[in-house]
N, C-alpha and C positions, 0 to 999 in steps of 0.2 A: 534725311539719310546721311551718316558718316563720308568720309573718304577718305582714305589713307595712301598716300605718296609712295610708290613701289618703282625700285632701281628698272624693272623690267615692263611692267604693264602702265607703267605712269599713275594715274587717279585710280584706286578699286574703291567702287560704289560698298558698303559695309552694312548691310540690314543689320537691324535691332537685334535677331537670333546671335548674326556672328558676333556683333560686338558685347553681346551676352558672353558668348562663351569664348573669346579673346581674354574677355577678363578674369577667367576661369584661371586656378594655377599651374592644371595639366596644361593649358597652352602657355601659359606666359613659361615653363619649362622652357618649351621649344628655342626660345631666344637664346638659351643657353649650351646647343647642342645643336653641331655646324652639321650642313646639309652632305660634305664631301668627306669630315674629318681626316683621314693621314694625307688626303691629296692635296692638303694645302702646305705640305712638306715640298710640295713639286712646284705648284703654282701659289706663291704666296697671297696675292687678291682672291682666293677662293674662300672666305672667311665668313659668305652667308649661311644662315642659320636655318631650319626645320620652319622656323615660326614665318620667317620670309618665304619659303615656299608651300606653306598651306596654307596661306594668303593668296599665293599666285590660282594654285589649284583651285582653292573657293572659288576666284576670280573668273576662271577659264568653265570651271563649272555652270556659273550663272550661263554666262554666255553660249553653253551649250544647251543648257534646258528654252534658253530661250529661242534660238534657233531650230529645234526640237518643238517646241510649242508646249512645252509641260508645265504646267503652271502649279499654283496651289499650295498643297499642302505639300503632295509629293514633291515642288521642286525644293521645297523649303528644306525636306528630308536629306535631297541630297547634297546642298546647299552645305547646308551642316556635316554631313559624312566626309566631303569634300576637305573641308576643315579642319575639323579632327582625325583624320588618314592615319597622321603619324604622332598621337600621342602615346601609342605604345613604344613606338622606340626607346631603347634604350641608349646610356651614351655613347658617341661616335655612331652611332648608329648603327649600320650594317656589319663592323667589325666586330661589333658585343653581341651581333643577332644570334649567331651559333651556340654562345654561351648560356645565353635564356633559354634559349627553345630547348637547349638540353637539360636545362636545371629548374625549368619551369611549365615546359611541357606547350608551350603558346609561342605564338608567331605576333611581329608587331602590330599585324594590321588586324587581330582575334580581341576586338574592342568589346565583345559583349562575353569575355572570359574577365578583364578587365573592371569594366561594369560590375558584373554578378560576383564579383570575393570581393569587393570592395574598395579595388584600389585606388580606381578614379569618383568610387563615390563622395569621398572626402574632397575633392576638389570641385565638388556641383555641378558636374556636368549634368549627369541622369536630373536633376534638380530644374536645370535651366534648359534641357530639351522637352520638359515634361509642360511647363512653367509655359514654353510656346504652341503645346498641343501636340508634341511628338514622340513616338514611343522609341526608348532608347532600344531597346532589340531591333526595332526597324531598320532605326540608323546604322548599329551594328553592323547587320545584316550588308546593306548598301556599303560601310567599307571593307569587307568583305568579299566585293564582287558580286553577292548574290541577288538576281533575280533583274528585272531585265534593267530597271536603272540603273542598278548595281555598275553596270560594264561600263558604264561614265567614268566608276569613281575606278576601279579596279577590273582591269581586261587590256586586251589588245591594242586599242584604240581610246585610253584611257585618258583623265584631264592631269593627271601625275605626272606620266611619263610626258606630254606634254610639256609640263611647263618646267618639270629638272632640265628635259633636254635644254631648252634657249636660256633659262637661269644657272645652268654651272657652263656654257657656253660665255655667258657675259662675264661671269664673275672671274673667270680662266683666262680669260683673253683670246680666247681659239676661235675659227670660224666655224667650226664642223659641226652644233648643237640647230644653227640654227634653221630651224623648220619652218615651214609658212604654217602656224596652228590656226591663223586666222581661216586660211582655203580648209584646213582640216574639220574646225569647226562647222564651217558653213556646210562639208558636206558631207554630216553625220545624218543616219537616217538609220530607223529600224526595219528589220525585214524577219517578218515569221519569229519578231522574240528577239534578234539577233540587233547587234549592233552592227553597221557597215557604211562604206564610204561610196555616194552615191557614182551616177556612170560619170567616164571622165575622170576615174581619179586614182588610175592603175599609179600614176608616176606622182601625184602628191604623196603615195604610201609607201611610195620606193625614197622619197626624198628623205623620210623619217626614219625609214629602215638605215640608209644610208648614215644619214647621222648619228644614229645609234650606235653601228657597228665603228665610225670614225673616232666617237667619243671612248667605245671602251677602250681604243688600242692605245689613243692619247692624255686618257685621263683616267677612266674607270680604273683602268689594269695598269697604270704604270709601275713600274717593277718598284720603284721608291716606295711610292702608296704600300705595295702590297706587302714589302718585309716589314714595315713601320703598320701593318695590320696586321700582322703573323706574329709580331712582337709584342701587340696591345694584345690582340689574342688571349696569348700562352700567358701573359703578364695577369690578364683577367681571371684566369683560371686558377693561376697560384695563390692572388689572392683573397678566393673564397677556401683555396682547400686551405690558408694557412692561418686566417682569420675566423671570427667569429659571426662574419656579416653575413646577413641574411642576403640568398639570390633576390628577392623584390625587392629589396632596400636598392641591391645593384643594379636594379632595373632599371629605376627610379631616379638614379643619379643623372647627373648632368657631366658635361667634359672635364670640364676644372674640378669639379669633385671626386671624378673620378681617377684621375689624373695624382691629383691631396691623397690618397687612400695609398696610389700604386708608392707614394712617394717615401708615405709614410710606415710602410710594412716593411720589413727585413726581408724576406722572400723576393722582392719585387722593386728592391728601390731603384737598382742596376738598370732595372727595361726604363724606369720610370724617369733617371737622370738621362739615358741613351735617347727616347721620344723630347725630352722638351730642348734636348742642346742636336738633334737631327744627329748623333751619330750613331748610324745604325749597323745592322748587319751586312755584312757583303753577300754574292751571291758566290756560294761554291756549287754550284751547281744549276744550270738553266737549259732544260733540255728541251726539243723538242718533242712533238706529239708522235712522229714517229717511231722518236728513239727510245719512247717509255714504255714499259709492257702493261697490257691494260689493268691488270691485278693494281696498277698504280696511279694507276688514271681514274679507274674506280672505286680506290678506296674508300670507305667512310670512317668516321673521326677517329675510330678506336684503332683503325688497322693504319692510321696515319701517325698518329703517338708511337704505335711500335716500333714502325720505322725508325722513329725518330731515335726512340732507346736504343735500338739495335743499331745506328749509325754511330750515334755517341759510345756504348760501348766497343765497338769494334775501332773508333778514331783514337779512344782513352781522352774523350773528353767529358766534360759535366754534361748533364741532360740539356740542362736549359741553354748548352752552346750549340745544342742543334736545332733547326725549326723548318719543317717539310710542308709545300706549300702546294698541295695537288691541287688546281678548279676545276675539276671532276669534267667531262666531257663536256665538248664545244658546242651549242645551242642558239639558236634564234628564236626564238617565243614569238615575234613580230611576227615571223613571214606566215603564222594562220592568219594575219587581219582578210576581214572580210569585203570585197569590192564586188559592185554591180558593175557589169562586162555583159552586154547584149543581153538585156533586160534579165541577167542570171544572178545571184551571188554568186562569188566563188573567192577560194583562198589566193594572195600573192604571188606564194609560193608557185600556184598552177599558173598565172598570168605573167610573170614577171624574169625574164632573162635574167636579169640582175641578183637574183634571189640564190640562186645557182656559185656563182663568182662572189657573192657575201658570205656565203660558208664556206666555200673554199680559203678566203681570205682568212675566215677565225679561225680556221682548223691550221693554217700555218703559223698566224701571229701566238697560237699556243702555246702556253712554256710551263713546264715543273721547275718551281725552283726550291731548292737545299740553300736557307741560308746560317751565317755562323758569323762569329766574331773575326773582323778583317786577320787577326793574327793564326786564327785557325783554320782558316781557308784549307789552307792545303791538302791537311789528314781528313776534316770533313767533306773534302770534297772527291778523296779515292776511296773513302769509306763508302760515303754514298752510293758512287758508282757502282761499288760491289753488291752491296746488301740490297737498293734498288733493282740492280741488273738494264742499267741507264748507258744508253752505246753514245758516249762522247766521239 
């Protein structure tokens, strides 16, 4: 058996499956499309890639099935799922996910839409899960979240979320990522189907939540990141309406290509020079959640563009000098995990003091922000105010 030298796990043990489908081109992609992409605007060392963390996930995955006691074929199953998580991404990953799902109707982690039109069948995957005795719908299926392995690869208590949090934790510099996944590991157990953390482990799952909620305020969400996402964004989007390039060709891309593309289009070369020299938008506007009225906090994509036109016409500036950046209501997905608590299951949420004071906290660190070109700040940002109805 292989092993491959990892900045975070050290040695990962490599079965003949992974290192089949390592060599596959859907993954060898991955190396070329960074796991944080704008946030390494913020923190320069943050420059690891997709292919290093579904490495790490494979990795955390073994070691859950095997604590677990699942052997076989099934673990092999998820073994593999674990691995290929994130070949659907597209480039910069999360930043271009809005643009696919709209222009292509799939999510990155919808492997067996994927699959079935043939986009990864040209790179052998379906070929080399088959080739080890595994049904690629299976796999699918498992990264997907579905059915009760499934929740290893995708849920609550997942081996993803796992290993981003301690891997953009190392790679940032920051202490706040790091979780003990080893105690998390060990006390994974099913109940009635369900995935949950045995007794004893109210406060390992408060540690995680914690980290979680540290990460997005100082990394996930930094307002840097996220106009240098707002700008890849909108940039993304002009350049399919202005070219000829097909949404899966864009899928498809990697960073630096995609990046050649914005650079090369007259619509787009403006975002394209402003992302690779970091000078980007200012904020004319950053409000908080109580100051925004919900109409604005809720909006979805189309009624976010309008804004955007109706801010720029009322400022008398160009469209693309405004860019409206609502993250739609505050949320923790975490506080359902599941914990045994006097021989019961039960959710965090219901056990945990802490759980309470973590939404509190995201519901304040909330912000809309209106960004514009530093020179237009001003008009963009009494525009805003109006047409939002945003109480500065």
């Amino acid at each position: 058996m292989k092993a491959i030298k990892d900045s975070v796990h050290d040695h990962i043990p490599v079965c003949d499956l992974a290192a089949d489908l390592l060599d596959t081109p859907a993954l060898q992609r991955l190396r070329y499309v960074k796991q944080l992409s704008t946030v390494r605007l913020v923190y320069p060392s943050a420059n690891h890639t997709r292919f290093e963390h579904s490495l790490g996930v494979y990795h955390l995955a073994r070691r859950a099935l095997d604590s677990l006691g699942v052997k076989g074929e099934r673990a092999l199953a998820v073994r593999a799922a674990a691995l290929l998580h994130d070949v659907g991404h597209g480039p910069y990953g999360h930043q271009t996910e809005g643009i696919i799902q709209r222009r292509l109707g799939r999510h990155h982690d919808e492997l067996g839409d994927l699959l079935a039109d043939g986009v990864l069948a040209e790179s052998r995957i379906p070929a080399v899960l088959e080739s080890h005795g595994l049904d690629p719908d299976e796999v699918a299926a498992l990264v997907a979240g579905k059915g009760r392995l499934g929740q290893l690869v995708a849920g609550e208590l997942d081996v993803d979320r796992m290993d981003y949090l301690v891997r953009d934790a190392h790679h940032t510099g920051v202490p706040y990522g790091t979780i003990d996944y080893s105690r998390l590991l060990a006390a994974l157990r099913f109940r009635d189907g369900n995935l949950v953390l045995s007794a004893g482990n109210v406060q390992t799952a408060e540690g995680t939540l914690v980290a979680r909620a540290l990460m997005n305020s100082t990394v996930y969400r930094h307002h840097v990141s996220r106009i240098a996402g707002a700008m890849l964004e909108r940039a993304g989007e002009r350049l399919l309406d202005s070219t000829d390039l097909a949404p899966e060709s864009f899928a498809r891309m990697t960073d630096d290509r995609l990046l050649g593309a914005l650079r090369e289009c007259e619509a787009t070369e403006d975002a394209a020079r402003r992302l690779e020299r970091r000078d980007l938008y200012k904020r004319a506007v950053w409000a908080k959640l109580d100051a925004v009225p919900d109409a604005v906090v809720t909006a979805d994509h189309e009624q976010v563009r309008a804004f955007e036109r109706e801010i720029a016409a009322t400022a008398e500036v160009p469209p693309e000098a405004v860019l409206v950046d609502a993250p739609g209501e505050p949320g923790m997905p975490e506080t359902s995990t599941r914990v045994v608590v006097d021989g019961e299951v039960r959710k965090l949420a219901d056990e945990s003091p802490l759980v309470e004071g973590l939404r509190a906290a995201g519901r304040a660190q909330w912000r809309l922000g209106v960004y514009a070109p530093e020179e237009r700040i001003p008009e963009v940002g009494a525009a805003a105010e109006r047409v939002l109805g945003v109480e500065v």
